[in-house]
C-alpha positions, 0 to 999 in steps of 0.5 A: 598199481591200486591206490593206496587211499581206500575207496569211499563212498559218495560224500553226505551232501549239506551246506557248508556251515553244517560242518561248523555247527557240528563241531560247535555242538560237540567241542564248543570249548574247543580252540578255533583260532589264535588272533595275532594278538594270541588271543583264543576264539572257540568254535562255540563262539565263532558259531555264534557270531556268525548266527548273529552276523547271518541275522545281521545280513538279512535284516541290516542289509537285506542279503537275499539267498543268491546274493554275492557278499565281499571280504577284503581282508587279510587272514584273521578269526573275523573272515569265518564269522564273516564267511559263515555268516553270509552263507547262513544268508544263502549268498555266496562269498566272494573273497578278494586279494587284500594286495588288490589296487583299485582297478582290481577291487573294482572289477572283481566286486562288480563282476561278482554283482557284491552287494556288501564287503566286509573290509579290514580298516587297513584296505578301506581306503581302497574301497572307499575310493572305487565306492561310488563306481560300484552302484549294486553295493548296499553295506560296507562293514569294516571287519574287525568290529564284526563281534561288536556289530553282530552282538546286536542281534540275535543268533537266529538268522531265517532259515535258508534252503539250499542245494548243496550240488547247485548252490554257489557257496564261495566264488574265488577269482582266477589270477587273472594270467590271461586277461581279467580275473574270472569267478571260479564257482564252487558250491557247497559239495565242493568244499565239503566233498574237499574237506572230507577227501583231506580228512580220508587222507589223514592230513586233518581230522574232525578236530582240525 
């Protein structure tokens, strides 16, 4: 019994936020989210925020490509500035459990050798308190004031060459079920490579 989803061709590879970009360039008025306080942020806008943000990182707190940065935060508009912001930079992304206690934030950032976390002011207290056992950690930028932060720079971060196939775009933790969580490296052909194989299936599409 054949498939029922046509075959496809191997997917065109680029860095992650090419996608973002794209989109910003064609629908910048475009709705991206909806805040939990309803309000609306465009693709435009997110696009250049994390430019600016991207900017931020490089001459702010010094991200290099291949660095690792942090997000401790619940789901909100602020984590894709954040999370594009960083790969603009080259570095990956480590994303954390905002449920994590101590113990755990602990682990995962100095596993993932972090050297900046953007934390939502609800979890900071749990950051601050491991802060001092986490000596490769430069910055700490609490996430909400992100558009605030990022406003003070301009939306030209310096180019950054990447491989799609090698490069680590984001690195996520396993649940930890039979021992210490473990980082799980996905590069950016993963993520664009899955964003496209949804697409195929008709679940999303380019306005997704």
């Amino acid at each position: 019994m054949g498939s029922p989803w046509p075959s496809q061709t191997p997917y065109e590879k680029h860095h992650f936020s090419d996608l973002l970009k794209r989109t910003a360039e064609r629908l910048p008025d475009k709705t991206a989210f909806i805040g939990g306080d309803e309000s609306l942020y465009t693709f435009g806008q997110i696009w250049d925020a994390a430019q600016r943000t991207a900017r931020m990182l490089q001459y702010d707190a010094g991200v290099k490509k291949g660095e690792t940065t942090a997000i401790l935060a619940p789901n909100c508009p602020e984590y894709a500035v954040a999370l594009h912001g960083s790969l603009l930079t080259g570095a990956k992304v480590t994303t954390l459990n905002p449920l994590y206690k101590e113990r755990e934030v602990q682990h995962q950032l100095e596993d993932a050798d972090a050297v900046v976390v953007f934390v939502s002011k609800l979890f900071a207290p749990v950051l601050a308190a491991v802060r001092d056992d986490l000596p490769k950690l430069r910055k700490i930028y609490e996430i909400e004031d992100i558009w605030e932060l990022a406003s003070g720079h301009v939306p030209e971060p310096d180019p950054v060459e990447i491989d799609p196939e090698k490069d680590i775009a984001v690195l996520p933790y396993s649940s930890g079920t039979t021992g210490l969580p473990k980082g799980v490296m996905l590069t950016h052909y993963n993520l664009t490579s899955n964003l496209k194989q949804l697409m195929a299936t008709g679940l999303i599409d380019e306005h997704s």
